[in-house]
TITORMI-248044 format. One record per residue (C-alpha): z, x, y; residue number from 0; residue in three letters. Coordinates in Angstrom, 2 decimals. Layout:
TITORMI-248044
REC      pz      px      py num residuo
REC       Z       X       Y NUM     ALA
...
end
This chain:
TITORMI-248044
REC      pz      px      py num residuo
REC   16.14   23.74  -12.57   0     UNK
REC   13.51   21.29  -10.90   1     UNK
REC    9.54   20.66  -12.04   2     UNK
REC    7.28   23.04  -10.38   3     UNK
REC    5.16   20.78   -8.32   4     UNK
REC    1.59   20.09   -9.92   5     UNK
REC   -0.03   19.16   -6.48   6     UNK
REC   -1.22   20.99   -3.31   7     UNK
REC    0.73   19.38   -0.68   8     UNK
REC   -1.71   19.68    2.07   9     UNK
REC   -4.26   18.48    0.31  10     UNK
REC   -2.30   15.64   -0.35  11     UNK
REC   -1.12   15.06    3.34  12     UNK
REC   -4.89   15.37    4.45  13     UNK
REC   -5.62   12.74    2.05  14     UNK
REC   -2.73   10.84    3.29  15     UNK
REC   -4.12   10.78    6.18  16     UNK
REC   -7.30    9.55    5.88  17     UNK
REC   -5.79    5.99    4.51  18     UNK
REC   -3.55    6.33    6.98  19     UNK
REC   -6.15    6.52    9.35  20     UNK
REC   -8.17    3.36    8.02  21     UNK
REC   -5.49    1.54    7.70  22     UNK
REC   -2.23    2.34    9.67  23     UNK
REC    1.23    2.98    8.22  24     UNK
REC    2.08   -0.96    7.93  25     UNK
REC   -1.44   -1.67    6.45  26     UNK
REC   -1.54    1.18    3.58  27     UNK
REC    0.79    0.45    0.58  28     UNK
REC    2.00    3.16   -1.82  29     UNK
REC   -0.87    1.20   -4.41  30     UNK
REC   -3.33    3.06   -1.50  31     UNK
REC   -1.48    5.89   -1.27  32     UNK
REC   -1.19    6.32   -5.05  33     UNK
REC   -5.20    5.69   -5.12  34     UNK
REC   -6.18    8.19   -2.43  35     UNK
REC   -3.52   10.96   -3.14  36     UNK
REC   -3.82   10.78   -7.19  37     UNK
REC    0.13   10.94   -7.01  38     UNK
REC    2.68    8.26   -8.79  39     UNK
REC    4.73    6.43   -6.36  40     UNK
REC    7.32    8.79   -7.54  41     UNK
REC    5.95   11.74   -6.50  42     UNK
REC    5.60   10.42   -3.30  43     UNK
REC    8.79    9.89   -3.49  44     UNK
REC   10.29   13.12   -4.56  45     UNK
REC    7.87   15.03   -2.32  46     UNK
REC    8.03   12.82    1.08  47     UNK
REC   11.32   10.69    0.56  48     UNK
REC    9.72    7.80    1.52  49     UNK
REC    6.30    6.30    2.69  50     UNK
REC    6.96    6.93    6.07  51     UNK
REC    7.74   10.27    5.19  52     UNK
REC    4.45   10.41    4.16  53     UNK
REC    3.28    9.34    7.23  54     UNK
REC    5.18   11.70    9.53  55     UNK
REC    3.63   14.53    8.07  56     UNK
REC    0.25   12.93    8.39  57     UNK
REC    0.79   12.62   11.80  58     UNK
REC    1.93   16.23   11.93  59     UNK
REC   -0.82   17.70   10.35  60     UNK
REC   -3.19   16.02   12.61  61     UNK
REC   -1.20   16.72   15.66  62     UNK
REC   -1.32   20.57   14.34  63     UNK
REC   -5.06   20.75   12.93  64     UNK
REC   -7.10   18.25   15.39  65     UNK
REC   -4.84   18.03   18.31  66     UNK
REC   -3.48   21.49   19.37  67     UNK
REC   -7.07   23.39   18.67  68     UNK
REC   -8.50   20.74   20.93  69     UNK
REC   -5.67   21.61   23.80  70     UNK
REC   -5.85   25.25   23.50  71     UNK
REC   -9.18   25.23   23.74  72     UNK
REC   -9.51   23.72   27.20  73     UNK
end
């Protein structure tokens, strides 16, 4: 049987975000990620699969919590 996970994974994924938005997927390294998230690398890891795992679902939730509000509103 796996770990239970110790992290909110939203949370995380906003947070994700945020470098990501500074910096851009090629200019954010899992050091940045590790800093802003408070994960290991290996968390990342198991959670995301890879950095740009990371990324896609940064892009999702902004797609789903910035984006599509803005369109439905209009």
């Amino acid at each position: 049987m796996g770990r239970h996970q110790g992290f909110d994974t939203a949370e995380v994924v906003q947070l994700a975000r945020d470098a990501f938005w500074d910096r851009g997927l090629d200019g954010t390294s899992l050091p940045d990620l590790e800093r802003a998230t408070g994960l290991s690398r290996s968390s990342i890891y198991h959670a995301f699969g890879s950095k740009r795992g990371l990324f896609d679902a940064a892009v999702q939730d902004y797609l789903q919590t910035v984006v599509r509000p803005v369109s439905q509103a209009s």
